[in-house]
MMTF fields as JSON, N, C-alpha, C and O atoms, coordinates in Angstrom:
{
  "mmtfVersion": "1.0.0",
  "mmtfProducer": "UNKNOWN",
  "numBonds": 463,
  "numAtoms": 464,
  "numGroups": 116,
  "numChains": 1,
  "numModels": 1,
  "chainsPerModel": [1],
  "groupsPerChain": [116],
  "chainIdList": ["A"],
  "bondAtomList": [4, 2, 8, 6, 12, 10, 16, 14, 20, 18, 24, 22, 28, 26, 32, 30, 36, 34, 40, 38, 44, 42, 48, 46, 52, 50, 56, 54, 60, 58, 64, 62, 68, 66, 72, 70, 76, 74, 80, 78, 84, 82, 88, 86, 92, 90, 96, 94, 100, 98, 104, 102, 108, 106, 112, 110, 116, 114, 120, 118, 124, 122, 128, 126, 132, 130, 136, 134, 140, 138, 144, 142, 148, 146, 152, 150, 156, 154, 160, 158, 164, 162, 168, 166, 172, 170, 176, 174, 180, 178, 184, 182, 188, 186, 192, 190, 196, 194, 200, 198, 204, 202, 208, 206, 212, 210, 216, 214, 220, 218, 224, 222, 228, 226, 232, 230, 236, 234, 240, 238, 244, 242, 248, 246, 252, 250, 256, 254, 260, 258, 264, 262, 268, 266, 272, 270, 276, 274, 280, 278, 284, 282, 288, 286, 292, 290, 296, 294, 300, 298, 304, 302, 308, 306, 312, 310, 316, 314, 320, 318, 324, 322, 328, 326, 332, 330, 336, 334, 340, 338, 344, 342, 348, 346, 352, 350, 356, 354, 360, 358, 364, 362, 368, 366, 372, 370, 376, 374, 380, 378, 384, 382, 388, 386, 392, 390, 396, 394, 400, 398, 404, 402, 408, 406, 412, 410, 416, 414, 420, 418, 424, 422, 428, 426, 432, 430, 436, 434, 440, 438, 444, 442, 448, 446, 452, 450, 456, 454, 460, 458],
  "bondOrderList": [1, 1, 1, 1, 1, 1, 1, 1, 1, 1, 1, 1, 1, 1, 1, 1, 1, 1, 1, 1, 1, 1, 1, 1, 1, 1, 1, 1, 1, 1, 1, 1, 1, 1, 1, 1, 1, 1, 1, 1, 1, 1, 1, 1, 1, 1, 1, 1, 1, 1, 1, 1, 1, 1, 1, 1, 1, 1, 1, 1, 1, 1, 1, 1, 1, 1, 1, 1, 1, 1, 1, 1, 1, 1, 1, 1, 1, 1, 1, 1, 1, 1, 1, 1, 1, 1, 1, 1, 1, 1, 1, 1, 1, 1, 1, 1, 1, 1, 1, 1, 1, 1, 1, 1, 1, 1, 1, 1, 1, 1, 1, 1, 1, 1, 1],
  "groupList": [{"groupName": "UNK", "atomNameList": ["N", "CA", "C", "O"], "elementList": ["N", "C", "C", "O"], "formalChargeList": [0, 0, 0, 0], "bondAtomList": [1, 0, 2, 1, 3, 2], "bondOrderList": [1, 1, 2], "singleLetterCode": "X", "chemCompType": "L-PEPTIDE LINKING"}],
  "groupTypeList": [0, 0, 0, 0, 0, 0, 0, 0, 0, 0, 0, 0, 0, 0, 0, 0, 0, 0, 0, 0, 0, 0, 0, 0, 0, 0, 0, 0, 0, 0, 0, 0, 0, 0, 0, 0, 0, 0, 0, 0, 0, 0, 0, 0, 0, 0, 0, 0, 0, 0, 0, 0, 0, 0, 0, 0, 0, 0, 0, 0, 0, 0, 0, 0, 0, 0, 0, 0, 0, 0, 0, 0, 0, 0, 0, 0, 0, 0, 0, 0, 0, 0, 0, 0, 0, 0, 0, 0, 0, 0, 0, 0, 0, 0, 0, 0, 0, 0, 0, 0, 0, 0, 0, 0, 0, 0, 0, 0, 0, 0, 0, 0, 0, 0, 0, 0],
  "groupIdList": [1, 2, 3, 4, 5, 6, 7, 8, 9, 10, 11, 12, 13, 14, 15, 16, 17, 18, 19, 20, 21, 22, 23, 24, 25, 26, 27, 28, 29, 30, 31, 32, 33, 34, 35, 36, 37, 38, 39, 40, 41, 42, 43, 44, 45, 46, 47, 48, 49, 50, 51, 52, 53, 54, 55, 56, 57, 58, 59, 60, 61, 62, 63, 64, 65, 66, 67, 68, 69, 70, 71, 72, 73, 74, 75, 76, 77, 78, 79, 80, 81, 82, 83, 84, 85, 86, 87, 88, 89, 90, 91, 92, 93, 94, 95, 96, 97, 98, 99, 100, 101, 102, 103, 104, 105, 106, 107, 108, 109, 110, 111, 112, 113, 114, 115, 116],
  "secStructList": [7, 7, 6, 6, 2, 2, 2, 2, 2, 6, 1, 2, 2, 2, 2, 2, 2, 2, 2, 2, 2, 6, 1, 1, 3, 3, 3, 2, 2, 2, 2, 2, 2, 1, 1, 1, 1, 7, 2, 2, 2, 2, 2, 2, 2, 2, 2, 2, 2, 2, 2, 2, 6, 1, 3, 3, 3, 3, 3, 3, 6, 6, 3, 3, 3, 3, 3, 3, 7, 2, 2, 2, 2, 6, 6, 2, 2, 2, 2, 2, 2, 2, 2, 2, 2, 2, 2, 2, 2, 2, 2, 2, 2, 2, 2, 2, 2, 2, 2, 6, 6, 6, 6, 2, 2, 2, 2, 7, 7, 7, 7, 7, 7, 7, 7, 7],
  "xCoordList": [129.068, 130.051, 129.746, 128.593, 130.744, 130.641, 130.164, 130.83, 128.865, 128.54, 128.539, 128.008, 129.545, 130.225, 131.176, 131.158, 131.842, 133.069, 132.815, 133.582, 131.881, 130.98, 130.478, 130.964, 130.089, 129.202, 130.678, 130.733, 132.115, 132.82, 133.496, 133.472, 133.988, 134.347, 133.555, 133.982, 131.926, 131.558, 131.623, 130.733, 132.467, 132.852, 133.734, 134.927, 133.147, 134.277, 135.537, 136.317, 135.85, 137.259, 138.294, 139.516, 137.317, 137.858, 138.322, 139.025, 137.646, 137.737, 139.252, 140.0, 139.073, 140.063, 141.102, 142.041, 141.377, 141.887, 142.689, 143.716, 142.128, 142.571, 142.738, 143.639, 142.575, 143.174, 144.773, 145.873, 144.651, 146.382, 147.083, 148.128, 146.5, 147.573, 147.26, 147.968, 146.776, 146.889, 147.716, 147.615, 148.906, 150.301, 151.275, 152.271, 151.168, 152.403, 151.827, 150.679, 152.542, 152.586, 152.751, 153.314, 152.132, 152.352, 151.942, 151.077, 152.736, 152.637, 151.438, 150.611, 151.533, 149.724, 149.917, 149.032, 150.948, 150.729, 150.292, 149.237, 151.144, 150.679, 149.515, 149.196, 148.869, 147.692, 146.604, 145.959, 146.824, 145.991, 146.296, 145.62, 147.325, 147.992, 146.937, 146.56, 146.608, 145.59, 144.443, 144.234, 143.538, 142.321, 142.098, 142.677, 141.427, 140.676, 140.065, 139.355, 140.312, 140.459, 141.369, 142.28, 140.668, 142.043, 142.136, 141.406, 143.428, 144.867, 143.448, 142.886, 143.121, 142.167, 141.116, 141.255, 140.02, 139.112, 139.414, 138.816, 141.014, 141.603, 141.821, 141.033, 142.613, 142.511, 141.834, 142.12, 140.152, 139.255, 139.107, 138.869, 139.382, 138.855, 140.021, 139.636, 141.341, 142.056, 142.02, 142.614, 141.422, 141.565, 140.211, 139.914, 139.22, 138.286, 138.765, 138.786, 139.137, 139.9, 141.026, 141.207, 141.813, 142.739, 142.101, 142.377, 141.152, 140.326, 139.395, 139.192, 139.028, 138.253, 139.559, 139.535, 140.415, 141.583, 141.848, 142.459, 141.592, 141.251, 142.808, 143.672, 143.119, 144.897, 145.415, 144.851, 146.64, 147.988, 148.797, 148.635, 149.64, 149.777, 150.845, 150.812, 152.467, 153.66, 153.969, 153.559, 155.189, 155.375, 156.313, 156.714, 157.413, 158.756, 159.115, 159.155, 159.358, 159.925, 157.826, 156.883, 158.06, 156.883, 155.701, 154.759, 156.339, 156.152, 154.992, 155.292, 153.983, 153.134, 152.524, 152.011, 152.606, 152.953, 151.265, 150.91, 150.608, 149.73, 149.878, 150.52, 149.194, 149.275, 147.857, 147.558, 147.219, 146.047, 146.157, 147.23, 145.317, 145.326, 144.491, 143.413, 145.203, 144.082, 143.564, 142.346, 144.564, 143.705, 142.384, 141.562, 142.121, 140.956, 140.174, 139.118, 140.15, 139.673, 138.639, 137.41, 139.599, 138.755, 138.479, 139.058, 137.474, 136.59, 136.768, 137.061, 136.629, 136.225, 137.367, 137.227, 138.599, 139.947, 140.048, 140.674, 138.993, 139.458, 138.445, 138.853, 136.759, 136.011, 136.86, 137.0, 137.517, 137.95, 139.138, 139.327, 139.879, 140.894, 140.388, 140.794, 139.191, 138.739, 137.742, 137.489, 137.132, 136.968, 137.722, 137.482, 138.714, 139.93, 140.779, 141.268, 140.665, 141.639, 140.336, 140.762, 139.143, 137.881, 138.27, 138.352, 138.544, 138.289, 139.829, 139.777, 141.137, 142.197, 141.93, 142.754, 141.231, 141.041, 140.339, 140.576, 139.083, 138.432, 139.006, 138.591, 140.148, 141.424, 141.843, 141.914, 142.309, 143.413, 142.71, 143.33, 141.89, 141.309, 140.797, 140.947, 140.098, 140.068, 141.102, 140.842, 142.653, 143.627, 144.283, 144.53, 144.354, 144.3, 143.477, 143.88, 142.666, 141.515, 141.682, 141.427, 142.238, 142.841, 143.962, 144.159, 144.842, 145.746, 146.238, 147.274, 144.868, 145.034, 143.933, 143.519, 143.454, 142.82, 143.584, 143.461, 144.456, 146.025, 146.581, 145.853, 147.45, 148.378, 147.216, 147.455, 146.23, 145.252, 145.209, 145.533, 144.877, 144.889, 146.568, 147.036, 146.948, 148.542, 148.959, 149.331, 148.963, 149.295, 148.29, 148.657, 147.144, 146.511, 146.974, 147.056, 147.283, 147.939, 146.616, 145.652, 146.656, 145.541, 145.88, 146.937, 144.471, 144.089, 144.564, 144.066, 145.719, 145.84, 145.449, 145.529, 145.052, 144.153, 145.079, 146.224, 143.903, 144.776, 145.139, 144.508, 146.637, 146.738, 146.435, 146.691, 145.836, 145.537, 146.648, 146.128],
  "yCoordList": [254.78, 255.331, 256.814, 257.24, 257.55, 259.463, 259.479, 259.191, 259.889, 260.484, 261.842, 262.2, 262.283, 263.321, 262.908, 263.0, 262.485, 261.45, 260.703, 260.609, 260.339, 259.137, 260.301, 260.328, 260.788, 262.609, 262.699, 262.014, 263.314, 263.456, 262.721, 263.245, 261.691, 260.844, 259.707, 258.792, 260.339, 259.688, 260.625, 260.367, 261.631, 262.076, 261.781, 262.082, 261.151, 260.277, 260.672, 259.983, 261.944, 262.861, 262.849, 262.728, 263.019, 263.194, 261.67, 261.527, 260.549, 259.367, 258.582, 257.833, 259.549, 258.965, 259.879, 259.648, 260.754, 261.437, 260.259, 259.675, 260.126, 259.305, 258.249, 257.793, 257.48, 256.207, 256.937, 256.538, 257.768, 258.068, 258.16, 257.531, 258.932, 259.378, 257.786, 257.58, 257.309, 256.126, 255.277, 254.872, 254.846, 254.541, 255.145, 254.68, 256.519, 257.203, 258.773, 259.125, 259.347, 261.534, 261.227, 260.217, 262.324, 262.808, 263.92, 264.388, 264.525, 266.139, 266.512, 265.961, 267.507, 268.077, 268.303, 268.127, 268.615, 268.574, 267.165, 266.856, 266.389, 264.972, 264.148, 263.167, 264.854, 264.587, 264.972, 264.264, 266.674, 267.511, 266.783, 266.963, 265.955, 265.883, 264.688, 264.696, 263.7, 262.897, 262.581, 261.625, 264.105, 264.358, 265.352, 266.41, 264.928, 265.848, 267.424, 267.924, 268.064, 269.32, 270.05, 269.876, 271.542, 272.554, 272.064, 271.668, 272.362, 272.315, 273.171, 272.449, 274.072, 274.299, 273.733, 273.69, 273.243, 272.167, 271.084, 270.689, 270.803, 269.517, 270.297, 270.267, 270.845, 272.452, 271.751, 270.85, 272.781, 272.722, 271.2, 270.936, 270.383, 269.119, 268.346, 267.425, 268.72, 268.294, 269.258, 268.766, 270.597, 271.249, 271.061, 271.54, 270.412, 269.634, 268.546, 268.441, 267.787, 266.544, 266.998, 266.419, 268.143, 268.615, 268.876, 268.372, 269.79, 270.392, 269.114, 269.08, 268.238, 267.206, 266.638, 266.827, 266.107, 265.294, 264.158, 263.373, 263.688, 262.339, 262.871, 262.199, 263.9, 263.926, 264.718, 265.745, 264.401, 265.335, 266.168, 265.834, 267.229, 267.746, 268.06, 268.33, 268.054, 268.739, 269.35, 269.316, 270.209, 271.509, 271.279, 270.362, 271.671, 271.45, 272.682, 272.479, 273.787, 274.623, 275.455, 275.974, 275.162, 275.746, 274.564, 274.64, 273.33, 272.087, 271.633, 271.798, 271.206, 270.688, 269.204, 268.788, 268.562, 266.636, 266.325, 266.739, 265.45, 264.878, 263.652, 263.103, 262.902, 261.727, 261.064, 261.392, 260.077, 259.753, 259.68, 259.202, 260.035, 259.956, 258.502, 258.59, 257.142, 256.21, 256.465, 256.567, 256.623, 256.899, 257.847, 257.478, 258.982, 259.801, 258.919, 258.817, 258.066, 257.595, 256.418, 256.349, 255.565, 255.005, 253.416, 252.779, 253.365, 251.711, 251.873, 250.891, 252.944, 252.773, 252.556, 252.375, 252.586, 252.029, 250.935, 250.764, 249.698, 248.16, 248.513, 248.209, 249.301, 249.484, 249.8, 248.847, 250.827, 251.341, 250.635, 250.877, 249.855, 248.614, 247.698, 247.484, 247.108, 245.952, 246.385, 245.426, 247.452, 248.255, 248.224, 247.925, 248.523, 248.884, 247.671, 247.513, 246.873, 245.404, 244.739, 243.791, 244.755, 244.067, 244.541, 243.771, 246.328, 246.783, 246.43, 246.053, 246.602, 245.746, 244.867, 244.515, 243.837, 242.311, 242.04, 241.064, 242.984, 243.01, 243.363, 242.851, 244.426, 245.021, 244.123, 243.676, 243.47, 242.33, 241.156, 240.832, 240.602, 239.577, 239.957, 239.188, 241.486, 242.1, 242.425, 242.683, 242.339, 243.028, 240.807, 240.378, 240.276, 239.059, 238.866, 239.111, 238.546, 237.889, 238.778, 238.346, 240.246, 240.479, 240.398, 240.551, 240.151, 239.707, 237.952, 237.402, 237.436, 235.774, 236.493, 237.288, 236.641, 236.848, 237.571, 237.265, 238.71, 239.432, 237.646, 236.884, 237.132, 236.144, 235.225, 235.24, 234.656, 233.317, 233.967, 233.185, 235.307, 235.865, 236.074, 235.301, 236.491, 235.955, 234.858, 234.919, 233.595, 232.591, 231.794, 230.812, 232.319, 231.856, 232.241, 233.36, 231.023, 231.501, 231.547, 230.838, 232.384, 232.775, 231.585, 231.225, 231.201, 230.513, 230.835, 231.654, 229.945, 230.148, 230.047, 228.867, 230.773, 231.315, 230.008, 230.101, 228.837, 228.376, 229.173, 230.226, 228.865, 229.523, 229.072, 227.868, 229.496, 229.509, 229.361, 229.373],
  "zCoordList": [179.819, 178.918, 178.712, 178.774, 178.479, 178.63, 177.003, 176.009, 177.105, 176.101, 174.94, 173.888, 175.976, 175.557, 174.09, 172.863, 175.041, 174.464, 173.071, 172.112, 173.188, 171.936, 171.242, 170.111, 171.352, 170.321, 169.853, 168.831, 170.166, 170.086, 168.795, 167.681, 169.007, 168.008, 166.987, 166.282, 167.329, 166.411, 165.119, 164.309, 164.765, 163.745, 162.858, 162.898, 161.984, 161.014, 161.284, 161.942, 160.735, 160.784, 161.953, 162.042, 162.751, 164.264, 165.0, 166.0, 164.106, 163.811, 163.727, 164.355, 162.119, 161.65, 162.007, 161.245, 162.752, 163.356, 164.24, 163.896, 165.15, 166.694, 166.072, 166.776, 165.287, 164.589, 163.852, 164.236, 163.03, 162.356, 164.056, 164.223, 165.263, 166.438, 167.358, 168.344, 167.182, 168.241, 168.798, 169.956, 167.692, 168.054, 168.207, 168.762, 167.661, 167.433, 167.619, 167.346, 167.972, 167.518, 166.278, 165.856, 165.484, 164.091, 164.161, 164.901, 163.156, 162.595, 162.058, 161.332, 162.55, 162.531, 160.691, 159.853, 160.511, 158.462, 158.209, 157.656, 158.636, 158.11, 158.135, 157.463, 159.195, 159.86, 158.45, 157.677, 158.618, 157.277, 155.995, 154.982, 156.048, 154.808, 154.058, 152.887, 155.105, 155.361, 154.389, 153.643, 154.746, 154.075, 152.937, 152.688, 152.52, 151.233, 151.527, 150.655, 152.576, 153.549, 153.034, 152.225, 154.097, 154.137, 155.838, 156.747, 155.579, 157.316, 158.247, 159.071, 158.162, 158.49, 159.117, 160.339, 158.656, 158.861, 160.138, 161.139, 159.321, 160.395, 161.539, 162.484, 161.53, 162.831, 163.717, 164.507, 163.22, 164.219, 165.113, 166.292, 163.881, 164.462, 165.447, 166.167, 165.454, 166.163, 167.445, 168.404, 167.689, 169.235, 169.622, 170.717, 168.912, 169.632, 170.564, 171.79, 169.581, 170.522, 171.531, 172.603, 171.079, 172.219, 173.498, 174.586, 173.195, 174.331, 175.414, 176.628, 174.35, 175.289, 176.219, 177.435, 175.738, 176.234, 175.597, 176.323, 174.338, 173.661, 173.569, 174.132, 172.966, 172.237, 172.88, 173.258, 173.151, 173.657, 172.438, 171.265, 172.799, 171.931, 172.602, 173.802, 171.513, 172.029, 170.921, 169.76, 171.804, 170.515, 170.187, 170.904, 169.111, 168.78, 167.983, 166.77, 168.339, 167.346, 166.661, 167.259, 165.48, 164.759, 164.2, 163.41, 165.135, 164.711, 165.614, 166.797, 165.47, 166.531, 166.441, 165.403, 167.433, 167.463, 168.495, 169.598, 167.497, 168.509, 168.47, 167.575, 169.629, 170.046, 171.106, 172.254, 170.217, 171.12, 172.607, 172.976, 173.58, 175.222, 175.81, 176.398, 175.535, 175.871, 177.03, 177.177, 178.164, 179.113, 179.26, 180.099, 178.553, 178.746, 178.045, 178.671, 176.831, 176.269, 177.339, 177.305, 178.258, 179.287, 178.266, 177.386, 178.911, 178.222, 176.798, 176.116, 176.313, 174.924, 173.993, 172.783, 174.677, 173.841, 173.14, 172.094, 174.144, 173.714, 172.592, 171.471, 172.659, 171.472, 170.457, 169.692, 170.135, 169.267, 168.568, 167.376, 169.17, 168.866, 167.823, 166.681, 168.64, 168.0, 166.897, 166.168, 166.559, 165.09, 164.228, 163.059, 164.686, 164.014, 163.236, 162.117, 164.531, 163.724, 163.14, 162.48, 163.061, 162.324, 160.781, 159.824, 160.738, 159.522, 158.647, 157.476, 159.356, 158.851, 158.763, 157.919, 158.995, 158.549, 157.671, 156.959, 157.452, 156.102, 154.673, 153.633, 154.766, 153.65, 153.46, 152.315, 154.556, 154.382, 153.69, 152.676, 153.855, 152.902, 151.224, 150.274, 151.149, 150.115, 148.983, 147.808, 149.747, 149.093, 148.873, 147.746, 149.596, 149.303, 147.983, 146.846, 148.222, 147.083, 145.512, 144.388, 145.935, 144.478, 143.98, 142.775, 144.806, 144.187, 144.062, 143.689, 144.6, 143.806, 142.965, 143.809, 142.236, 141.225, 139.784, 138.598, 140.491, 139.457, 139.622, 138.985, 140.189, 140.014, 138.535, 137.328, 139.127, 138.155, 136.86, 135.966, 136.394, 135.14, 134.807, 133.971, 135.063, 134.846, 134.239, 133.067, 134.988, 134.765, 133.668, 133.024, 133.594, 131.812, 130.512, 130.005, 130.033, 128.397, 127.685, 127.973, 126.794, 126.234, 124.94, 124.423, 124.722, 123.35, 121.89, 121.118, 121.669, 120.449, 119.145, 118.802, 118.238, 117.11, 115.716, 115.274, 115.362, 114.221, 113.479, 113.386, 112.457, 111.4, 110.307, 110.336, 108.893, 108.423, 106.821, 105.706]
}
C-alpha cells in the first residue's frame, strides 16, 4: 500500500475531507463550511489532496467543485468504506438507544402526590 497516500489521509481533516467528497462534488464553501477553520486552512488541505490525486476538482464560474478520485485511491477505497459504514453503524445504534430512552421517559406518568 503507497505510503504516501496513508501519511496523506491519515489527517483527520483531510479525512474528513474525502469522506464529505466521496459520493458527490461539493463546494469548496461547503466543504470549509464543515469545520471549525478558516476557508483557508481547508484550502491548504484540499490542494494537498488535489495535488496528490485523491480529489478532482472542476471549476464553474468563481465556483470550485471537488469530488473524491477512487481510482487514485486504489485498495484503500474498500478500507475507507468499511470505516466509514462501521462508524455510521455505531451513530446509528447510539442515536437509536436515545431515542428509546426519549420515547420510555415519555410514556411514564409520574407518581401522583396524595392530597391532603
Amino acid at each position: 500500500m503507497n505510503t504516501r497516500l496513508m501519511s496523506l489521509i491519515a489527517d483527520p481533516t483531510r479525512l474528513e475531507i474525502l469522506r464529505l467528497v466521496w459520493t458527490g462534488e461539493r463546494a469548496a464553501g461547503d466543504i470549509a463550511g464543515r469545520f471549525k477553520t478558516t476557508f483557508g486552512a481547508v484550502s491548504q488541505h484540499l490542494r494537498r489532496l488535489l495535488d496528490s490525486g485523491v480529489v478532482t476538482r472542476r471549476r464553474d464560474g468563481r465556483h470550485q467543485f471537488y469530488r473524491a478520485n477512487r481510482e487514485a485511491i486504489g485498495p484503500l477505497a474498500a478500507a475507507l468504506e468499511a470505516m466509514w459504514a462501521e462508524k455510521l453503524a455505531t451513530l446509528k445504534t447510539l442515536a437509536e438507544a436515545e431515542q428509546q430512552a426519549i420515547n420510555q421517559a415519555s410514556t411514564r406518568t409520574p407518581q401522583s402526590e396524595p392530597i391532603e
